[in-house]
Each structure stands twice: as C-alpha cells, then as structure tokens.
TIVEX-956225 format. One record per residue (C-alpha): y, z, x; residue in three letters. Coordinates in steps of 0.05 Angstrom, whole numbers, plus 5000, padded with zeros to 4 digits. Layout:
residues N
YZXala
...
END
This chain:
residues 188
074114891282unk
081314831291unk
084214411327unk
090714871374unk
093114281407unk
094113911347unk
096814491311unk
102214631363unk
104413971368unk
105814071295unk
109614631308unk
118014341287unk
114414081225unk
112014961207unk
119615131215unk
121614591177unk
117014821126unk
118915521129unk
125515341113unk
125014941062unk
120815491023unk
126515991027unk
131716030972unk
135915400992unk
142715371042unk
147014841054unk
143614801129unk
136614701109unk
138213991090unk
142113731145unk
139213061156unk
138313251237unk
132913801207unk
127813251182unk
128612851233unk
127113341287unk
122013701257unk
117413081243unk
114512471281unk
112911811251unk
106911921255unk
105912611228unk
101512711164unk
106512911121unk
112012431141unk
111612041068unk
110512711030unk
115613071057unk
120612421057unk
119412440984unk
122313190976unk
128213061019unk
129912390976unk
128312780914unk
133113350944unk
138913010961unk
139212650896unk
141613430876unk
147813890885unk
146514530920unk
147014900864unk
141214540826unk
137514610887unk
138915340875unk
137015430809unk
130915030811unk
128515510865unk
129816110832unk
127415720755unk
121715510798unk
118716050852unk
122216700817unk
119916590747unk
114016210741unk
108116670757unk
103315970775unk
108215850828unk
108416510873unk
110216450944unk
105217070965unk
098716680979unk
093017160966unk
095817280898unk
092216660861unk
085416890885unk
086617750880unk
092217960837unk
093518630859unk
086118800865unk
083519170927unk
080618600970unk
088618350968unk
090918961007unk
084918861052unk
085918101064unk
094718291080unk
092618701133unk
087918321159unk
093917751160unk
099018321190unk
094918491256unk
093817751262unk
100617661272unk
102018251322unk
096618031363unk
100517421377unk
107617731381unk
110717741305unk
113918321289unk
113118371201unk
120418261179unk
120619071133unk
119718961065unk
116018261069unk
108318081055unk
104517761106unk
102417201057unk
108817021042unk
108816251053unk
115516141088unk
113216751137unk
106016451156unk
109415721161unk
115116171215unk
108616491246unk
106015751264unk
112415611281unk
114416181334unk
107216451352unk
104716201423unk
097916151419unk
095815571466unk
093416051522unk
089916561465unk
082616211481unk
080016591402unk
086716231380unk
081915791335unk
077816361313unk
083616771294unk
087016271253unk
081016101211unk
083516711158unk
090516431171unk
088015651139unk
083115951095unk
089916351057unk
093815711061unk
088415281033unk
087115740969unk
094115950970unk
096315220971unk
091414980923unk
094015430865unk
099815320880unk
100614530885unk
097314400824unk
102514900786unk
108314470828unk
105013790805unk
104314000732unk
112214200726unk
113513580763unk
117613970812unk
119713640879unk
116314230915unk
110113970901unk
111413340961unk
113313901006unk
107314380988unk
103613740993unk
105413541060unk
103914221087unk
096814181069unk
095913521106unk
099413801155unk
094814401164unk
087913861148unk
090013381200unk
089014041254unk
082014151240unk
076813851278unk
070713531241unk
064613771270unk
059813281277unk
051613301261unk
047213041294unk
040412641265unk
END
C-alpha cells in the first residue's frame, strides 16, 4: 500500500525532480532549488547531492549536451516510461490512457503533444496533484509506481552503465518513491 502522507510530504523533492529531467536552464540549478526541495532527512538527500556536485562541476552548455547526447540519442535511456516494457505494442497505448484519466481525475490537464509517461510530467503530477483528501488516492497511484518502478529500472541501469550523473538523480527518485510504500505486515 502506499503510503499518501509520506508521499506528499515528498512533494518539493517531485518538482525538483521534474525539473531536473527536462532539457537543462540556467534556473534549475540555483543552489536555493536543492535546498528547498529536500530535507535532511529525505531518502535521496546523498543521491541527489551527488548529481548536483557532479553538475556543477559543468558549464551549462555541457550540461546541455549531455542531455541531449544522453536522453535524445540513446534509445536505453528514454524518458517515456512504458517504453522499456511495450515498445509501441498495443498494451502501451492501453497502459497511456490508463495514466491520462489518472491524472484528470486529480486535476492535470495533459500539456498537447506530451505522453503521460513522460518522467518529468509524472514527477510534476506528484508534484501539483492534491490527493490527500482522494480516500482511493493509494489505490490509484499503484499504476502510477508500478510505471516508475519498471520505467526506472530500465532506465537506471542504462544511466549507471554510461556512467552518466543522471543515474544519482534517477536513483534518488526511486528511493524516493520506495520510502512511500508501506510494508504490509504477516502475521504467524
């Protein structure tokens, strides 16, 4: 089950997140950003520390070009997260809409010309979504973490092989998103 509370106390970190997975601008690394987007005792503090060192050890160009080296032209590292597991088959076009009503049912209007399992857009959808008086809030957002966690999952392990700085932040994000689901525990 997932954990709301936890989730929406989480919610600076998602727009940080968001933002860092769009192609870079000079404002996304303004050093206020990180530090009001995460607590010290968030999940991802270290991973996402990493990035930002890792980042600002770069010109904004590089940054630039990395991205586009990085999420344009490598096909392991796509930003749409139900392409790893379908392609273009069917069940993808199924599983997008499925993702697209989830959003309007909580108030996010598709920006035209965007997929819904575009990772910056689901991390903005955590961001700006108010859920915490939706009581099948945890419910609903079980196809939401199931995307990110085989989205992810491709996609970190393309990031880790290339060595790419992305892979802290990608990294962070899935602690993130772990650290907001409740362990259900059996009995004897």
């Amino acid at each position: 089950m997932i954990d709301i509370a936890k989730l929406y106390d989480y919610k600076n970190s998602f727009g940080f997140f968001a933002n860092q997975l769009l192609y870079p601008d000079k404002l996304n690394f303004h050093p206020l950003f990180l530090e009001e987007s995460f607590t010290e005792d968030h999940p991802a503090l270290s991973d996402v520390r990493a990035y930002w060192a890792d980042m600002h050890e770069r010109s904004l160009d590089e940054i630039r070009e990395m991205y586009t080296e990085t999420f344009d032209f490598q096909k392991d590292c796509a930003l749409y997260m139900t392409y790893f597991k379908f392609e273009d088959a069917k069940e993808r076009g199924q599983m997008l809409l499925r993702l697209k009503i989830l959003y309007e049912m909580f108030g996010l209007e598709m920006p035209e010309g965007e997929l819904p399992d575009y990772l910056p857009l689901m991390c903005e959808f955590l961001y700006a979504a108010e859920w915490m008086k939706e009581r099948k809030a945890p419910e609903n957002f079980r196809l939401l973490f199931g995307v990110f966690e085989d989205g992810t999952y491709h996609l970190l392990a393309a990031l880790e092989k290339m060595n790419s700085p992305y892979r802290y932040l990608v990294q962070g994000l899935r602690r993130t998103l772990r650290a907001c689901i409740e362990q259900e525990t059996v009995n004897p």
